[in-house]
C-alpha positions as CSV (number, residue, x, y, z in Angstrom):
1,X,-64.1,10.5,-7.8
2,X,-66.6,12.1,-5.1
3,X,-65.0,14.7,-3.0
4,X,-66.1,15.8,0.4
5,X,-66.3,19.7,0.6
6,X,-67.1,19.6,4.3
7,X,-64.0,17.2,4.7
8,X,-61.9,19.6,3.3
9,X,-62.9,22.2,5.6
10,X,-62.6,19.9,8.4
11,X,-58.9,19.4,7.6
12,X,-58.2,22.7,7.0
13,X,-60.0,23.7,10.7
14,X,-58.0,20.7,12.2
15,X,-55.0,23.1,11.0
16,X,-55.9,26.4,12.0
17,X,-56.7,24.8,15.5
18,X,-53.3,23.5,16.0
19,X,-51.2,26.6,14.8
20,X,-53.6,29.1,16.7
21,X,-55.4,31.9,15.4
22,X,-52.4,34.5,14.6
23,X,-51.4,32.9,12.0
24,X,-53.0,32.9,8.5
25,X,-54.0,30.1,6.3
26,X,-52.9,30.0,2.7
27,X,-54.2,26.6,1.7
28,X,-52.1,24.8,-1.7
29,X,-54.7,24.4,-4.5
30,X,-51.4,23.7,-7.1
31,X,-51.7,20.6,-9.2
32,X,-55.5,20.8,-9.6
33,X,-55.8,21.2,-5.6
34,X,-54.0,17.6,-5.4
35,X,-56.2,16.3,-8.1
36,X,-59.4,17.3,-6.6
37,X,-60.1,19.7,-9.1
38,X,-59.3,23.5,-8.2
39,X,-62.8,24.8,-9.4
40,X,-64.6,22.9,-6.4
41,X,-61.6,23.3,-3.9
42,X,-61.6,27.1,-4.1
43,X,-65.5,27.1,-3.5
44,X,-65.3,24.5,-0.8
45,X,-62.6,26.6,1.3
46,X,-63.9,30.1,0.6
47,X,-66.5,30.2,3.4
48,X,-63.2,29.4,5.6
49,X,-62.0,32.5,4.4
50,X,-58.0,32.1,4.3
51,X,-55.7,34.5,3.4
52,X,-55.2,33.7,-0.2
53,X,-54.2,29.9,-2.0
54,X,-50.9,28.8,-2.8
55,X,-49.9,27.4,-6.3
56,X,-46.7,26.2,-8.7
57,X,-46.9,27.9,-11.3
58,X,-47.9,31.2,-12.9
59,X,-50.5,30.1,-15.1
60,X,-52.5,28.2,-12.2
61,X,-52.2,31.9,-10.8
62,X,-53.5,33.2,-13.6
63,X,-56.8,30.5,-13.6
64,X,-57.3,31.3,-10.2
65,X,-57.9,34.8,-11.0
66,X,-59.9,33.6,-14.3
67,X,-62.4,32.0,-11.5
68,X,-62.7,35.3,-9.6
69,X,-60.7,35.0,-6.4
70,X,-59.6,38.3,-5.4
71,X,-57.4,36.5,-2.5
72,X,-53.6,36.6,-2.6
73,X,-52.3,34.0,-4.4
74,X,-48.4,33.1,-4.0
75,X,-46.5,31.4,-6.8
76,X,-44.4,29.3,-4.7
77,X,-42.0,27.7,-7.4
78,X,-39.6,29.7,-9.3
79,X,-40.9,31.5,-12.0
80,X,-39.4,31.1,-15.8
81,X,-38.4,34.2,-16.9
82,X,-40.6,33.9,-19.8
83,X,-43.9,33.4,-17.5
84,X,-42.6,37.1,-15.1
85,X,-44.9,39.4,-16.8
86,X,-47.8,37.0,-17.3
87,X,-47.3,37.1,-12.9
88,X,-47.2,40.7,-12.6
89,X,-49.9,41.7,-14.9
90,X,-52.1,38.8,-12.7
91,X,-51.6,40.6,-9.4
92,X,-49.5,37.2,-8.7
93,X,-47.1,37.3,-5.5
94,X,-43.8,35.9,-7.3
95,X,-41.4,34.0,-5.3
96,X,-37.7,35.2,-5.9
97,X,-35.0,32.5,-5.7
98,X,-32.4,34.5,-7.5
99,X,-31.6,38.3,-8.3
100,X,-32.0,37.9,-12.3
101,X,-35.7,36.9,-11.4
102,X,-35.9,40.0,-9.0
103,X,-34.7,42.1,-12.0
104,X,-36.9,40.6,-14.4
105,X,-40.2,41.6,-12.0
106,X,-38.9,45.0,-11.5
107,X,-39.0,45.2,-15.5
108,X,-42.6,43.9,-16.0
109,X,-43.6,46.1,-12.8
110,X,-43.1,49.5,-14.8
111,X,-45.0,51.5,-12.3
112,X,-48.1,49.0,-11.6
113,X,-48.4,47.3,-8.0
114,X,-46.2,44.1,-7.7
115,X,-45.0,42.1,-5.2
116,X,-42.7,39.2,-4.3
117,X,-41.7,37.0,-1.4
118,X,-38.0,35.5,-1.4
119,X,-37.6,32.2,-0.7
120,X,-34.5,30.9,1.6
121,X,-33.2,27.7,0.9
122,X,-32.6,26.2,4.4
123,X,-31.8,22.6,3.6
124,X,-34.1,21.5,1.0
125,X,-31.5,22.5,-1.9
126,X,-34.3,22.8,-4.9
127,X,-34.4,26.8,-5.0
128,X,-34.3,29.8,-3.3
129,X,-31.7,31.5,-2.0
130,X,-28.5,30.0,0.3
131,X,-29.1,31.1,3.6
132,X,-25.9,31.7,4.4
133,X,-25.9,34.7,1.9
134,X,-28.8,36.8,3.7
135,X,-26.5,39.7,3.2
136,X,-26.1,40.4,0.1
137,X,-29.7,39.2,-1.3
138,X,-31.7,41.2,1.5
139,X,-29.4,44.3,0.5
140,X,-30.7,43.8,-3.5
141,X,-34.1,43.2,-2.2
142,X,-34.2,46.3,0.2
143,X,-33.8,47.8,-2.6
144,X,-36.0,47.0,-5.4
145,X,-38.7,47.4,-2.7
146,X,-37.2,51.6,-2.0
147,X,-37.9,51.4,-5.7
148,X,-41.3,50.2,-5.2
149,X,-42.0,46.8,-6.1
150,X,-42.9,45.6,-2.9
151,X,-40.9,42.7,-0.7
152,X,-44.2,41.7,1.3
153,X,-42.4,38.2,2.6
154,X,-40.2,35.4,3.0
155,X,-40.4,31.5,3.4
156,X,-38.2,27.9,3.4
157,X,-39.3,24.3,2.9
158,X,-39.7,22.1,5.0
159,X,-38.1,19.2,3.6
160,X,-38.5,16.2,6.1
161,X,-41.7,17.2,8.7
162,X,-43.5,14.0,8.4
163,X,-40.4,12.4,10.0
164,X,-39.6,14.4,13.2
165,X,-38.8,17.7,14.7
166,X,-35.2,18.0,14.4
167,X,-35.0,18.8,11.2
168,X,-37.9,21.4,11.7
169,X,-36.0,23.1,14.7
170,X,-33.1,23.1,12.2
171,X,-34.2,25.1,9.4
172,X,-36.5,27.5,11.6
173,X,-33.5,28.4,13.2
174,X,-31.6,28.8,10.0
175,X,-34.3,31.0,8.8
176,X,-34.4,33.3,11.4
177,X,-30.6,33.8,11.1
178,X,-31.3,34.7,7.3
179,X,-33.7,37.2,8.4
180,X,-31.9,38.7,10.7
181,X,-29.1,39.4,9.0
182,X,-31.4,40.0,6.0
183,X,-33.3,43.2,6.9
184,X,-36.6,43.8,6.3
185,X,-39.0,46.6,5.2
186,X,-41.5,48.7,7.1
187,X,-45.0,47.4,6.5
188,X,-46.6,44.0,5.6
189,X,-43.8,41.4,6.2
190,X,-45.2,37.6,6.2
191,X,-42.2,35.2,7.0
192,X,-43.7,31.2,6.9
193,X,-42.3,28.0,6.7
194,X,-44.8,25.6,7.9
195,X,-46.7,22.8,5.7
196,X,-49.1,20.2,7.0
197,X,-46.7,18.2,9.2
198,X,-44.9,21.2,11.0
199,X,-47.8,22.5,10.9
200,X,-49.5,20.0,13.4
201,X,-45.6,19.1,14.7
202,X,-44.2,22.4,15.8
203,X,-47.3,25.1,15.2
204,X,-45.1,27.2,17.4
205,X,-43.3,28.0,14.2
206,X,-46.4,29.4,12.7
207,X,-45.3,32.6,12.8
208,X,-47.2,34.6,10.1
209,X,-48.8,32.2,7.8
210,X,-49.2,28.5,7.0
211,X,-49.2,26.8,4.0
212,X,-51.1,23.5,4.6
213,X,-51.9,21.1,1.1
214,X,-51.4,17.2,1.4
215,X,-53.3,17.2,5.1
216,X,-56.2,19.2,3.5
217,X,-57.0,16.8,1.1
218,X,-57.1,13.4,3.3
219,X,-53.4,12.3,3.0
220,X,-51.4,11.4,6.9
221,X,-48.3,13.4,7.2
222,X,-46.8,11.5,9.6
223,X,-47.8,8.0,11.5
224,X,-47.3,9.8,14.6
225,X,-49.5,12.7,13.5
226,X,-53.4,13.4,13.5
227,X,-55.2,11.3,10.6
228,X,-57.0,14.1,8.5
229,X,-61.0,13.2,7.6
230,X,-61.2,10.9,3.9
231,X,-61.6,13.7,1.2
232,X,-61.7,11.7,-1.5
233,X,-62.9,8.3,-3.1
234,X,-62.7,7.2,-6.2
235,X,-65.0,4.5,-7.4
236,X,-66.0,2.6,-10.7
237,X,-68.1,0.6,-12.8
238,X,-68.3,-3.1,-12.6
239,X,-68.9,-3.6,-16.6
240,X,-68.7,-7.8,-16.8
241,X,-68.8,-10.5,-14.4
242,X,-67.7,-14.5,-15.3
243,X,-67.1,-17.6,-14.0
244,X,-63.4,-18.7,-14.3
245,X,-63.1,-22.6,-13.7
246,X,-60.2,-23.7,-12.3
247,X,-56.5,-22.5,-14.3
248,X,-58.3,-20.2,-16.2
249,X,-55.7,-17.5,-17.1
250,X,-56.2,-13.6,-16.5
251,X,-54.5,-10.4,-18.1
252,X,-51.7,-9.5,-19.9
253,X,-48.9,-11.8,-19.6
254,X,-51.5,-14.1,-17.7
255,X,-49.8,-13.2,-14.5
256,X,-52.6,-14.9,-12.1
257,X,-54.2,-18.1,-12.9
258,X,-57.7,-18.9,-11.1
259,X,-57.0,-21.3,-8.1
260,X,-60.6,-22.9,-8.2
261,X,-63.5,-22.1,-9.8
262,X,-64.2,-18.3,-9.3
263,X,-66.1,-15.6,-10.5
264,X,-64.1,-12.2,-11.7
265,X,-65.4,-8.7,-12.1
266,X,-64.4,-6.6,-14.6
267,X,-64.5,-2.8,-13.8
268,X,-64.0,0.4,-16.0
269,X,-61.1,1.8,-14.6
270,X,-57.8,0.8,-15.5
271,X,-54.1,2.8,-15.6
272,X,-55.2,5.1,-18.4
273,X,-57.5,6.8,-15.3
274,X,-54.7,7.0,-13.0
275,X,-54.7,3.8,-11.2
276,X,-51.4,2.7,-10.7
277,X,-50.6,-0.3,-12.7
278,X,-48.5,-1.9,-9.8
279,X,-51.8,-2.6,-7.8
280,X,-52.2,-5.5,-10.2
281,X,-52.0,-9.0,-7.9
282,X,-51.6,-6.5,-5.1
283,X,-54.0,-4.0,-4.5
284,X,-58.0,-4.7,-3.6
285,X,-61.0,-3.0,-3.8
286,X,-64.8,-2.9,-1.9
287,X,-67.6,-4.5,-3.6
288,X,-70.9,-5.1,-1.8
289,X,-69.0,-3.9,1.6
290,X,-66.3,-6.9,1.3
291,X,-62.4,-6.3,0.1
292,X,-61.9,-8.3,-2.9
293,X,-58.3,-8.6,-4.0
294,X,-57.4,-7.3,-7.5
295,X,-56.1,-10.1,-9.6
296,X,-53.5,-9.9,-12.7
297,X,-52.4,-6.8,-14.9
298,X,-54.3,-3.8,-14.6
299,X,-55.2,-2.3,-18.0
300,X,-55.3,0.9,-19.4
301,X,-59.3,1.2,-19.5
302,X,-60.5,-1.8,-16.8
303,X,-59.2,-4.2,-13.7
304,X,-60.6,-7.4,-12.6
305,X,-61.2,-8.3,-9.0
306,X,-62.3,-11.6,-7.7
307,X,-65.7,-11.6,-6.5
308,X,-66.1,-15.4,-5.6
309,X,-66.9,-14.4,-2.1
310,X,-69.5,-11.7,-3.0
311,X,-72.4,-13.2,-3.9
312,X,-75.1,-11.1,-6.3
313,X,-72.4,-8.8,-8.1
314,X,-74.0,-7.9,-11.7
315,X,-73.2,-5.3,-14.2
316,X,-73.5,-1.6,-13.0
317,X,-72.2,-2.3,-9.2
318,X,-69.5,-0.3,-8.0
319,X,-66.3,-1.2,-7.0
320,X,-64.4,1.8,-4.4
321,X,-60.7,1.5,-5.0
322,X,-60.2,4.5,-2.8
323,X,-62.9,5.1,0.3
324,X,-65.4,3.3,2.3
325,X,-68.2,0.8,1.7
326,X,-69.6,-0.9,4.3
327,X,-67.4,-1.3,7.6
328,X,-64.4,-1.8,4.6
329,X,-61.9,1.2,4.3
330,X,-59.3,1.9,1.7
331,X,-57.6,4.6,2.6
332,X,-55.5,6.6,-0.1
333,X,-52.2,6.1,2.3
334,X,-52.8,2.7,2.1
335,X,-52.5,2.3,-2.0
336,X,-49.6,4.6,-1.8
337,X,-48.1,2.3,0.7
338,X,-49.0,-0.9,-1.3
339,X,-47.2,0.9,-4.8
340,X,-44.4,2.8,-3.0
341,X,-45.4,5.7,-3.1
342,X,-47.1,8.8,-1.2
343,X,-50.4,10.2,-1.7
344,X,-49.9,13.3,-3.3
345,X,-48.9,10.8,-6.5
346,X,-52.1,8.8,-5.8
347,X,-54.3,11.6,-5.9
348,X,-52.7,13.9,-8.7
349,X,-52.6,10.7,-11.3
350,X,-55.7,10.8,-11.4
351,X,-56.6,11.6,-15.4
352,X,-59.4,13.8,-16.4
353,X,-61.2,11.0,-17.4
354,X,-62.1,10.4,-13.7
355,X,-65.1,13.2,-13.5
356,X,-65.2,14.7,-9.9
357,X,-67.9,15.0,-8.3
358,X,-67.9,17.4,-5.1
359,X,-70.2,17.2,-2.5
360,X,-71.0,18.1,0.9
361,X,-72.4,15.3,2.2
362,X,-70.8,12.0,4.1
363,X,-72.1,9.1,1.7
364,X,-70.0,7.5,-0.5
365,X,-71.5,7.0,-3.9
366,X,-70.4,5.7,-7.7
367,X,-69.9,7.7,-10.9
């Protein structure tokens, strides 16, 4: 896989243009920044300098600190009780989806700095807390800040973006009733909603911060939206090339059948290296700048595409599943489309046995 620091940045540009310079960026670097590989990602942003990064969990907090950012970084899923000290001892920024949590940081705070956004569940129903209830949680969490753990901001989800507005207008609104009737404290306060798609949908909900991730790393969030620069490819090996006269049989339950005589590829990358299985006698990939269909069962370690119209393919070609070559594109909506799926699966299943390869130049190359 080669990714494209200067893509990245692009996207990430492309954000802070449309939401307007008040507002700070907190780009999402959870899941391996989107299976891009967190290591590259946090150097290829840092000369963007954002606010802090976003992740999932407490122990990506914790690696991020391990690498030396010195940023915020906002745990934005609920925290298991077990993983709340870890947080605090990190200088982590928990988010609070219920008052046991609350307690629980409180506890591991014992007079050292610690903070903690709440999240308001406006309509995406996974976690935080009912906004309907901003009484009585912004009362517990007035309070645990007079005590001196610090309540430093609050966010939602935005659960359906990519499809409209309405939904966006919806739980803005909801929010801002929450806070209202909420309270907050004197000093810092960061209240943010926004991901990719409201981001470029309704960046006059920006308010305080943003929290862009899919957009950042080349995935559309939206077919009415702007298409974000290609961040990634993902290329392989051709390993074998054949003849295969006419009924010759291919793969695993010898699902396709040569129509003619015609001359297959084999290339070293299969579902063991994340990609997805149900491209078999589907999907297609770029060799020598033409798409060549993949033909029956993808493996676990290697595919075969049919190269009968490509002439000169030997052993050590590549073949781009994901990218350009030539005036050919594969984009990684489109494989998500073709599998029924979205991108953030495409890109995060990825295994480590894809290396990735970060760059900052514009050629596509193999690996």
């Amino acid at each position: 896989m080669e990714i494209r620091a200067h893509a990245l940045r692009h996207n990430l540009r492309s954000i802070r243009a449309s939401v307007g310079p008040g507002a700070r960026l907190l780009p999402m670097v959870k899941a391996d920044a989107y299976g891009t590989g967190v290591v590259g990602a946090v150097a290829a942003l840092a000369p963007e300098r954002p606010y802090g990064f976003g992740v999932a969990a407490v122990e990506e907090g914790i690696d991020l600190r391990s690498l030396g950012v010195r940023e915020p970084i906002l745990v934005l899923s609920p925290t298991p009780p077990a993983a709340v000290k870890a947080g605090v001892e990190a200088g982590l920024t928990l988010s609070i989806s219920s008052l046991e949590v609350l307690d629980l940081v409180q506890s591991a705070a014992a007079g050292r700095p610690a903070a903690f956004h709440l999240e308001v569940d406006t309509g995406m129903g996974r976690s935080g807390f009912d906004w309907r209830d901003a009484p009585q949680w912004g009362a517990r969490a007035l309070q645990a800040h007079a005590a001196g753990v610090r309540w430093t901001g609050c966010f939602t989800h935005m659960h359906s973006a990519d499809e409209g507005r309405p939904t966006v207008d919806l739980q803005w609104g909801r929010l801002q009733e929450a806070l209202a009737a909420a309270g907050r404290p004197e000093g810092e306060f960061l209240v943010h909603g926004l991901n990719s798609a409201a981001s470029l949908r309704c960046p006059e909900y920006a308010a305080d911060l943003v929290r862009p991730g899919i957009f950042l790393y080349g995935g559309r969030v939206g077919p009415d939206q702007p298409a974000p620069e290609d961040v990634a490819s993902v290329h392989a090996r051709v390993v074998h090339v054949r003849s295969a006269p006419e009924g010759t049989t291919l793969g695993y339950g010898s699902t396709y059948r040569s129509q003619g005589d015609e001359r297959w590829a084999t290339v070293a990358m299969g579902y063991g290296d994340g990609l997805p299985r149900a491209l078999g006698n589907r999907g297609h990939a770029l060799v020598g700048g033409r798409r060549v269909p993949i033909v029956g069962r993808i493996s676990m370690d290697v595919s075969v595409v049919d190269i009968t119209h490509v002439a000169g393919v030997r052993p050590g070609h590549v073949a781009t599943f994901i990218g350009s070559d030539g005036d050919e594109r594969i984009s990684v909506d489109e494989v998500a489309e073709l599998v029924g799926t979205i991108s953030y699966e495409i890109l995060t299943g990825f295994t480590p046995r894809v290396v990735r390869i970060w760059t900052d130049g514009s050629a596509a190359g193999g690996s």
